[in-house]
GULUMRO-399391 format. One record per atom (N, C-alpha, C, O): x, y, z; residue in one letter. Coordinates in steps of 0.02 Angstrom, whole numbers, plus 50000, padded with zeros to 5 digits. Layout:
XYZA...
//
This chain:
543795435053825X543705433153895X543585439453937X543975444253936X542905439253984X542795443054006X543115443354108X543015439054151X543425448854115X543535449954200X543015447154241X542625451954238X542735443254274X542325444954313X542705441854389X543235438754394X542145444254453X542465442254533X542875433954502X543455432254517X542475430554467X542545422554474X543345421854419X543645416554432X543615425254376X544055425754342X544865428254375X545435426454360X544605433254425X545025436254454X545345432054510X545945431654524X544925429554534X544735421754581X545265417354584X545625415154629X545175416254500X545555409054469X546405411354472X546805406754475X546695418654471X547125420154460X547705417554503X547675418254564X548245414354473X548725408954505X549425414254467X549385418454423X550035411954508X550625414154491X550905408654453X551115403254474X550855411654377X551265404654327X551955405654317X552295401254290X552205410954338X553015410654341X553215415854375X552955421454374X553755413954410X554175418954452X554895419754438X555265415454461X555235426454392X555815428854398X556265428454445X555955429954496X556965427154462X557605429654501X557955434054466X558515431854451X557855438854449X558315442654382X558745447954420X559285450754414X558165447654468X558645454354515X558935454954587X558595452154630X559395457554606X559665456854673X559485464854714X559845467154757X558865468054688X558495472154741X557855474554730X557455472454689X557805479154772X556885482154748X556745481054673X557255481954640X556235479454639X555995482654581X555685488154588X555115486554604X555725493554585X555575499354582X555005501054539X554755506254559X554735498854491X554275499654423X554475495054379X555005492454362X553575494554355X553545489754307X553135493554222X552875499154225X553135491354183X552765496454114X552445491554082X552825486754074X551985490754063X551695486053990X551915491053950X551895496953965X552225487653870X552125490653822X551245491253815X550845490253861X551155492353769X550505496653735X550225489553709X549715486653727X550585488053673X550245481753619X550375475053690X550185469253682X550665477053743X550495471653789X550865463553783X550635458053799X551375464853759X551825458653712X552345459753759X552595454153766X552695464253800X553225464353803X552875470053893X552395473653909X553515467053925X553265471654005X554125474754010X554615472053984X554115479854043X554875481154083X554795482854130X554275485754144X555245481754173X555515485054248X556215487554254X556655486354213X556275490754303X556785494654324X557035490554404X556745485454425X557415492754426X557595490954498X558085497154530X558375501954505X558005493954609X558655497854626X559175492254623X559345490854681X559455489154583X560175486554568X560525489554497X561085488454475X559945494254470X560065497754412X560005493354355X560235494054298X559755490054372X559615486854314X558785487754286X558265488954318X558945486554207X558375487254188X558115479554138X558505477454096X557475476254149X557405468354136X556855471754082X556515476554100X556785469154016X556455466853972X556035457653957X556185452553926X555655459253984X555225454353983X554655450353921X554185454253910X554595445453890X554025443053832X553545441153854X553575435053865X553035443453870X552345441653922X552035433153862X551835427553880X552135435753804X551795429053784X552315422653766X552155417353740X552935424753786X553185416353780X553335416853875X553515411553900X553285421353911X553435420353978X553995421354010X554035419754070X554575424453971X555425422754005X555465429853979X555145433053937X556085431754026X556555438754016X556915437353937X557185432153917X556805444153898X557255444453829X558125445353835X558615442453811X557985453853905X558565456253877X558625462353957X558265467053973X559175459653987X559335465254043X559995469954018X560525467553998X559845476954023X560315482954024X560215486054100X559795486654144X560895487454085X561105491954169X561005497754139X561055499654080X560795500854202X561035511554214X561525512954267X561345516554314X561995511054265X562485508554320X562505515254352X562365515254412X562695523154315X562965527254327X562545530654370X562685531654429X561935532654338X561335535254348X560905533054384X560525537354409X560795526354399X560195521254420X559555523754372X559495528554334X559035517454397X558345520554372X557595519054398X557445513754425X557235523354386X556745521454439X556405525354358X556605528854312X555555520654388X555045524854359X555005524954292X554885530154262X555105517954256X555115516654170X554685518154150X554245518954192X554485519654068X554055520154052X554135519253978X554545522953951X553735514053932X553815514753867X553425523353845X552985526453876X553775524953786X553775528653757X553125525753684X552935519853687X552915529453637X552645527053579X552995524853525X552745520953485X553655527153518X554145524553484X554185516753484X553875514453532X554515511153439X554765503453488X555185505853495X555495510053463X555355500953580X555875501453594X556065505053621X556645503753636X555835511453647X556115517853672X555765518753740X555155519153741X556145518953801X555735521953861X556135528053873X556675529753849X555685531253922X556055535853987X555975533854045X555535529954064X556575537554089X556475535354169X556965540254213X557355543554179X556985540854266X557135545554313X557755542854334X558025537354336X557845546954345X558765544454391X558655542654470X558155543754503X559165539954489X559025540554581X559875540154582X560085535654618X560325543954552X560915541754570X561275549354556X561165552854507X561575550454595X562085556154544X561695561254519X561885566454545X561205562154479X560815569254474X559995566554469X559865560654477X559585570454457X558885569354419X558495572854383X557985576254389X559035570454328X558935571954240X558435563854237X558495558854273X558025565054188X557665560454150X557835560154083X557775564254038X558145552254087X558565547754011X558015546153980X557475545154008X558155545753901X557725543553859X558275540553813X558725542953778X557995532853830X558365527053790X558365520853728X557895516853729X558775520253686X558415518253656X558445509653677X558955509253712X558265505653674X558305498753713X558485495753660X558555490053681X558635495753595X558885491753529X559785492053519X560205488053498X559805498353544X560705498753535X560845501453612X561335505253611X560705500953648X560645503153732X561195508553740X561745507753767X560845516353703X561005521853681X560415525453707X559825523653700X560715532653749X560295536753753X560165541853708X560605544753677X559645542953705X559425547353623X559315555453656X559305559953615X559255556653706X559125563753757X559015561953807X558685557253828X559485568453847X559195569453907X558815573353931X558575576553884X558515575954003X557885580553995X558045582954084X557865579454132X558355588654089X558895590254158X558305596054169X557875597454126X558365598854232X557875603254245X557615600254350X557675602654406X557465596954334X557235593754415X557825594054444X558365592154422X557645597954521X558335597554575X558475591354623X559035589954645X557795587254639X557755583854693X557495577954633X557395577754572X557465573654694X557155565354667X556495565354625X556045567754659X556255563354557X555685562754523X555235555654546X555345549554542X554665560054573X554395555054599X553695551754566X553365546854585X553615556754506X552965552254464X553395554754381X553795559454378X553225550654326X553355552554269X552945548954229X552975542854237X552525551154184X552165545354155X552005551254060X552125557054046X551705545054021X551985548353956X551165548753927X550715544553940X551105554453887X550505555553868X550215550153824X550555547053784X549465549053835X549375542453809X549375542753709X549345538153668X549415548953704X549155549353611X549915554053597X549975555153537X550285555953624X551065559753559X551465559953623X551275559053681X552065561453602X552665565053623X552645567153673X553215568553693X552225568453712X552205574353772X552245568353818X551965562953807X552775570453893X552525567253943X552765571353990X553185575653975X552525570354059X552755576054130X552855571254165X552685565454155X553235573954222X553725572554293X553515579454340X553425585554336X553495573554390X553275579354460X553885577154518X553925571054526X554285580554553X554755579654589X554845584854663X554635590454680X555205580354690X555095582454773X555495591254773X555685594154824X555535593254717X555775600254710X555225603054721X555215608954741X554755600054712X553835605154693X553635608354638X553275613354637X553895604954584X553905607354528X553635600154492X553765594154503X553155603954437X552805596054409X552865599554328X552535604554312X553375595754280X553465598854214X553275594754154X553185588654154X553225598754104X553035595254029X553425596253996X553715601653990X553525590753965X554255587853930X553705588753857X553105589853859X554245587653778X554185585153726X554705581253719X555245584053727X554695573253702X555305571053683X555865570953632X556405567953635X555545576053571X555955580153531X556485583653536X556935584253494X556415587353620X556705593853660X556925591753681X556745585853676X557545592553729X557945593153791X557395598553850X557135596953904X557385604453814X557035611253860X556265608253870X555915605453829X556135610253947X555715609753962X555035612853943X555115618853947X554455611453926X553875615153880X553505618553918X553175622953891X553455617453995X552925617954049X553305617154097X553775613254096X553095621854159X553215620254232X552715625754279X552455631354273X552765619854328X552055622954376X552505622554431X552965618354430X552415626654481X552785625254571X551895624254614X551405627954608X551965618254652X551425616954671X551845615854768X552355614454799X551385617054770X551815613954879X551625607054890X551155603254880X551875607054901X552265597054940X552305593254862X552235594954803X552465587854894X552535580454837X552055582354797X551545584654823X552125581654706X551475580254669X551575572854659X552065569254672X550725570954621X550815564854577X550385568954528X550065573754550X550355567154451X550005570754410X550145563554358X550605559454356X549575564254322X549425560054284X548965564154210X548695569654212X548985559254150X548505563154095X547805557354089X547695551554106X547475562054061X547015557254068X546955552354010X547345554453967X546595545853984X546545543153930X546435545153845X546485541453796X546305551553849X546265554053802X547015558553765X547115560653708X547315558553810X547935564753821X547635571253802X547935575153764X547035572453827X546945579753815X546885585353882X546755591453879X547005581553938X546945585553994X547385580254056X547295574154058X547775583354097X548135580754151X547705584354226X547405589554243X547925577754256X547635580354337X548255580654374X548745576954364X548195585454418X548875586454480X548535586054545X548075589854558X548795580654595X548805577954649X548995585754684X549345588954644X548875588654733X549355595154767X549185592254837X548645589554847X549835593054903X549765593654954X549495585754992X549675584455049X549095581354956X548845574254976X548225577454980X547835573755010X547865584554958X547065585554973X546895587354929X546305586054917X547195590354889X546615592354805X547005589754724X547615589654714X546725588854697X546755587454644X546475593954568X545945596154545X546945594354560X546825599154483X546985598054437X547515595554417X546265600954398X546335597154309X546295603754280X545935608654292X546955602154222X547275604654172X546915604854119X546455600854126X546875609154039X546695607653988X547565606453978X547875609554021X547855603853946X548415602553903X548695608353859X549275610153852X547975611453823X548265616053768X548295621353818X548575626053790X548135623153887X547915630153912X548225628453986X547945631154034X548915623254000X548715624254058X548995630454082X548795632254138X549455634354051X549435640354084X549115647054118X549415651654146X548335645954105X547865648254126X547895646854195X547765651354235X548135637854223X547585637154273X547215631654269X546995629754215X547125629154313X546775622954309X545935626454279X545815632354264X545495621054277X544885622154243X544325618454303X543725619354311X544785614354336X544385613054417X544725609754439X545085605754409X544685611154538X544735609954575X544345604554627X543785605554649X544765598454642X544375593754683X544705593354737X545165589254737X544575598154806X544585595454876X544505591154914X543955588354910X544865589454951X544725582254967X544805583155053X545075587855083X544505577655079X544795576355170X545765576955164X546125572555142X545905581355183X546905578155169X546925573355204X546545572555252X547385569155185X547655561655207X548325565655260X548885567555243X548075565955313X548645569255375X549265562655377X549865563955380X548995555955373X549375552455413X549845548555364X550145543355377X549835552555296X549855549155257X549975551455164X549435552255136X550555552455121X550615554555063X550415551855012X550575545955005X549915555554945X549985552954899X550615551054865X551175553754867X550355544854826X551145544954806X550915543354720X551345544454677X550395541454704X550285538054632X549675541254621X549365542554672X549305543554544X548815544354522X548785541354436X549215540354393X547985540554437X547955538454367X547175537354345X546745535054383X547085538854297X546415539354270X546215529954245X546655525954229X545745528954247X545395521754226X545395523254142X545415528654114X545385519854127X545305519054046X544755521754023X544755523253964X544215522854057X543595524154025X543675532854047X543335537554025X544115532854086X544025541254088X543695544354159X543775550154180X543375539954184X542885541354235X543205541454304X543075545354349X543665536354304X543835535754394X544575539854399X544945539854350X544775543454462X545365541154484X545525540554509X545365544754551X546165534954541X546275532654577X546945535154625X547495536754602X546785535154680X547425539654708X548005532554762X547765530154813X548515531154744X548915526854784X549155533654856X549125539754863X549385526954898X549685531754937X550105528154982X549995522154984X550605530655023X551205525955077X550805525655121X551145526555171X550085524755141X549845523255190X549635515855177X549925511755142X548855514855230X548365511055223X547605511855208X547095509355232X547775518255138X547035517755100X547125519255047X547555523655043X546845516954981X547055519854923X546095522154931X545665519154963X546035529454882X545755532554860X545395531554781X545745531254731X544695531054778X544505531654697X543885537554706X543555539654753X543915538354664X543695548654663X543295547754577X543585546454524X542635548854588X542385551654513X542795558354477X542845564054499X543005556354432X543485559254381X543255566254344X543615570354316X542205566154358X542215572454346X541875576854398X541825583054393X541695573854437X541525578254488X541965577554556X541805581354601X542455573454566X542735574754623X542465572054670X542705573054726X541855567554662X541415565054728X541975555754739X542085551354698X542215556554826X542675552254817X542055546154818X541515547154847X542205540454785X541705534854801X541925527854832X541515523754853X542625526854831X542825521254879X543315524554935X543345530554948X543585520854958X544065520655015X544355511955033X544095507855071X544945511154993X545125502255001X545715502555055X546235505655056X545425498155099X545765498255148X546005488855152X545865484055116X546265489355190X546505480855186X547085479155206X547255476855260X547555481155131X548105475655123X548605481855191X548425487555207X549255477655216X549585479055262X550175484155221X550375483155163X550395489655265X550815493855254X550825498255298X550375502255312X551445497655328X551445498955386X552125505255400X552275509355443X552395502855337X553305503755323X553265510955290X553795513055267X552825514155284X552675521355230X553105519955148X553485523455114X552785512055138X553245511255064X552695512455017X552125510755033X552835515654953X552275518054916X552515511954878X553045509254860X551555510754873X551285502754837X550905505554807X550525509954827X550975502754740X550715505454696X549855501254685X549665495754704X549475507254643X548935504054623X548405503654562X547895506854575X548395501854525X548305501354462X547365497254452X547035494254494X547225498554395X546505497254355X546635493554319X547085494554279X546165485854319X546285483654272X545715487654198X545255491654193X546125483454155X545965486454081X545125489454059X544925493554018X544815485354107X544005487754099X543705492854145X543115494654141X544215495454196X544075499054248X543365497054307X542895500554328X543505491554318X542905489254338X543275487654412X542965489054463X543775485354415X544165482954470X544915487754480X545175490854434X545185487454549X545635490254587X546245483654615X546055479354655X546815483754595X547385480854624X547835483654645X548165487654613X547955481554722X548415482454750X548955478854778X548885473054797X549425481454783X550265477354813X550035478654895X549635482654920X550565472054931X550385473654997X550995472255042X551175466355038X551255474955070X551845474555124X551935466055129X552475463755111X551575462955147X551655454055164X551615452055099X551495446055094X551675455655037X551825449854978X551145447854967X551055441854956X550625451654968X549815446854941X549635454054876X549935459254864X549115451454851X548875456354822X548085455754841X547735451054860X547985461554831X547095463154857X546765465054782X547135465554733X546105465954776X545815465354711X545145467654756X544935464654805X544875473554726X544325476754739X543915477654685X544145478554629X543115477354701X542765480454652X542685486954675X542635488954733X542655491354593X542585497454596X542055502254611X542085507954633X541215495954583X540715498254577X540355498954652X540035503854671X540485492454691X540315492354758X540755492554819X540485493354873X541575491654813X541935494054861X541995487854869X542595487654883X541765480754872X541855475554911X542515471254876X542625469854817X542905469654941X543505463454911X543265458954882X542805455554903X543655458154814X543515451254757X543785447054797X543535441954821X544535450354807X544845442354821X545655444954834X545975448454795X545905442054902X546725440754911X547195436654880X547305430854898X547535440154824X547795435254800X548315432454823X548665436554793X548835427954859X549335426454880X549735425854825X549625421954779X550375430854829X550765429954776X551595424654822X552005422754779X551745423054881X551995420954895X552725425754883X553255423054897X552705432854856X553365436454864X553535436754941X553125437154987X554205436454944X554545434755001X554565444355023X554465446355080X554695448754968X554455455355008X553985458354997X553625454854962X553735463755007X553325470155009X553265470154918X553755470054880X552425470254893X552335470854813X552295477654813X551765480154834X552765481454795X552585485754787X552505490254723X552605496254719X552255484654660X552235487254609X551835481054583X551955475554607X551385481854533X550855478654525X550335481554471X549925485754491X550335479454394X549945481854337X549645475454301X549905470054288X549085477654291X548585472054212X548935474154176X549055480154166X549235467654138X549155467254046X548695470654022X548115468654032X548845478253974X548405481253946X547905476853888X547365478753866X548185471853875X547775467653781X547645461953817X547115459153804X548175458453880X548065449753868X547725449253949X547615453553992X547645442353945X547375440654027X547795439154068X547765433454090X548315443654092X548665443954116X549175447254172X549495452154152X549245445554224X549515451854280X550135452754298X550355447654324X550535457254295X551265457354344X551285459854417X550895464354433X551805456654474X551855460854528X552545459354542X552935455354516X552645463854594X553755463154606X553765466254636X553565472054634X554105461854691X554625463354765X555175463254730X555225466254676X555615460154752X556445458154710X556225454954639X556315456954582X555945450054663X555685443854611X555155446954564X554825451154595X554995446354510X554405446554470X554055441754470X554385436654480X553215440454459X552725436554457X552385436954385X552275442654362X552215431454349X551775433954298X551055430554314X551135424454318X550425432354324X550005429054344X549505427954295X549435432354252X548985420654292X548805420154249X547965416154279X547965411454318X547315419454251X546955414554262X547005405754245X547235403054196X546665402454310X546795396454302X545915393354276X545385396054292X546015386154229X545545386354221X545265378854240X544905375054206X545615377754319X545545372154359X544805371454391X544385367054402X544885378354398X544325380754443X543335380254436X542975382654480X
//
């Protein structure tokens, strides 16, 4: 089954979670796309079965809290950031709900962490100004850069090169094996004055990326030259809450969470709105990913949504 405007269209909310009593903070597809998690601020963490539809299995981080999950390549194994008490990044195992390492080093709150798409390696960028590379083998940190203001940094689909968000105006790409050299280029941008990046991430095909932000514009930027080519403006946010924004699997389209609980759906190629989706969340979506394998979407205020084309239509 192919994406198209008329598919995205059909997309209806086939079930809605109560699992949690606050923000969801982040959501993860596993890889193979069978299984989703989230985090919250109630510290809890929900394990979800995308293909029978119902929650498996909730563990707390009572001590620590957690923000910012992420499966690992291992089963079963994520990392995620603290928001409680320090910000060390846990690596857990979700089968005996045992932490297998910790990864201490960040002074302030971690505000992006995401895991390399092909081994072991993943980085965290935190309001210290420091954006580092982890191995999950290690405790010790492998890499660290001091960059000024908030980063977001992301790797690209290949895991052979990462980009760093700096300042909300440029963007720099890493080789992986060399980044101690130095980036290998620089993409300047208009700075967003009124307004912080808060999310980055490459499209699957390698080509786009897409920049979230606590404002009212998310950003998509050719991936190798830096020439920005949209500007999505729309959904409401008003609150400086970073809403996240994500590609679906073909990189053809842009979703976003929106302060009133809707989701927006852009094409990538021409900028124009597909379509508002009404998710009927009672708060602010501020987290929102495609099923990497199935036809399938998540978004979460308190509540989770699993959304599904309908084929009424």
């Amino acid at each position: 089954m192919k994406l198209t405007d008329g598919t995205l269209r059909s997309f209806k909310v086939a079930k809605v979670f109560r699992e949690n009593s606050d923000r969801i903070n982040s959501l993860d597809f596993a890889p193979s796309g069978e299984t989703l998690i989230s985090s919250s601020d109630d510290d809890s963490i929900v394990i979800y079965d995308c293909q029978e539809g119902k929650p498996k299995r909730t563990l707390y981080s009572k001590k620590y809290g957690v923000d910012l999950i992420r499966f690992t390549h291992a089963a079963n194994t994520v990392i995620y950031s603290s928001n409680k008490i320090d910000d060390t990044i846990r690596y857990l195992s979700l089968h005996d709900n045992k932490y297998i390492r910790y990864f201490p080093g960040h002074t302030k709150k971690v505000v992006a962490l995401c895991m390399s798409p092909i081994d072991d390696t993943f980085m965290s960028g935190s309001l210290d100004k420091t954006i580092r590379l982890w191995d999950l083998r290690s405790p010790n940190c492998q890499g660290l850069m001091h960059v000024p203001g908030r980063p977001v940094c992301n790797f690209d689909p290949e895991g052979l090169i990462f980009a760093a968000g700096i300042n909300s105006e440029m963007i720099k790409l890493y080789d992986l094996r060399s980044f101690d050299k130095g980036p290998f280029t620089t993409f300047r941008l208009q700075q967003d004055k009124d307004c912080d990046w808060t999310g980055l991430k490459f499209s699957n095909d390698g080509k786009l990326i897409l920049i979230s932000t606590n404002g009212t514009v998310i950003r998509l930027i050719d991936a190798f030259s830096g020439t920005p080519l949209q500007q999505f403006m729309g959904h409401t946010n008003l609150k400086g809450l970073s809403i996240e924004a994500s590609f679906t699997p073909d990189s053809r389209y842009t979703i976003v969470g929106s302060q009133d609980g809707k989701i927006h759906v852009w094409n990538n190629e021409n900028g124009s709105k597909t379509v508002v989706l009404d998710a009927k969340h009672p708060g602010p979506v501020q987290c929102v990913q495609f099923n990497p394998k199935f036809m399938m979407m998540g978004s979460a205020c308190t509540n989770m949504a699993f959304w599904l084309p309908s084929t009424d239509d």
